[in-house]
Each structure stands twice: as C-alpha cells, then as structure tokens.
C-alpha positions in Angstrom: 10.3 12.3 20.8 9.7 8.8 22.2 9.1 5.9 19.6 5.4 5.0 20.9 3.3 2.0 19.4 0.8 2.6 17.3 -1.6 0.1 16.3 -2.8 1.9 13.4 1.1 2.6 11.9 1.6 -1.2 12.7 -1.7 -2.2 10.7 -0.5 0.0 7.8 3.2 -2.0 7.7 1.9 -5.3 7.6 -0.9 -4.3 5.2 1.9 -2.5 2.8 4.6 -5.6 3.5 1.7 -8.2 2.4 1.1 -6.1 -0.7 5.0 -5.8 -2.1 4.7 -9.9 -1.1 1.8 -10.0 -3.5 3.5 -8.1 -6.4 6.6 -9.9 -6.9 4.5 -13.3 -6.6 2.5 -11.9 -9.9 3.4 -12.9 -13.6 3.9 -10.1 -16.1 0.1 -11.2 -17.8 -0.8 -10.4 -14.6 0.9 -7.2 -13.5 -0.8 -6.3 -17.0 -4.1 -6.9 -16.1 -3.4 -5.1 -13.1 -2.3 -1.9 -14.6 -5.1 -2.0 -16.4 -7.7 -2.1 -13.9 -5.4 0.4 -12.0 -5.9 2.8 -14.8 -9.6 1.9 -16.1 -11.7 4.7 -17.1 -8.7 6.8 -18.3 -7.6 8.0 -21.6 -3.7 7.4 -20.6 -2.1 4.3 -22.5 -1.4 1.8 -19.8 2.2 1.4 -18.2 3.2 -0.7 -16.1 4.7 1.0 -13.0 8.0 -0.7 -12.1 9.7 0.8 -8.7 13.3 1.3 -8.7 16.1 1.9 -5.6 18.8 4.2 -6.9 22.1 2.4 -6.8 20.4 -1.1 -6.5 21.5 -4.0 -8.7 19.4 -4.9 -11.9 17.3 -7.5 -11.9 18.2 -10.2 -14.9 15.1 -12.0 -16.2 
C-alpha cells in the first residue's frame, strides 16, 4: 500500500497538533472550566481527563 497524501489526514494532524499545543498552555482554573463546559448538561461529577503514556516519566509540578 503506497503512503499517498491526503489533504484531509494532513488538515486533521495539524488541527489535533494545535489542540495538544493548546492544552498544555492552559492553567489548571482553566482545564477546570474546560471540563466543565466539556461535560455541561450531564449528571456526571466533573473530572478532569488527564492522558497518560504507559512507561512515560511523571510529570513533577
């Protein structure tokens, strides 16, 4: 199968890459706030969702 470009796949990366650039740039008020407009109307206490990569280092705060 022969790696073809794809404008639509290449849109998608950069959209994804600017969002993960977005949420590390946000303070935990407002990763907060975010979560709860992420979860707004539900009956679900809000959590925030924090993505982990098995066998990566901790982060210290």
């Amino acid at each position: 199968m022969e790696n073809e470009h794809n404008p639509a796949v290449e849109s998608l990366r950069r959209e994804q890459k600017t969002q993960r650039r977005e949420e590390r740039e946000l303070t935990p008020d407002q990763k907060l706030d975010k979560a709860l407009k992420d979860t707004f109307p539900a009956s679900d206490p809000v959590a925030e969702q924090v993505p982990i990569t098995p066998g990566a280092a901790e982060e210290t705060k």
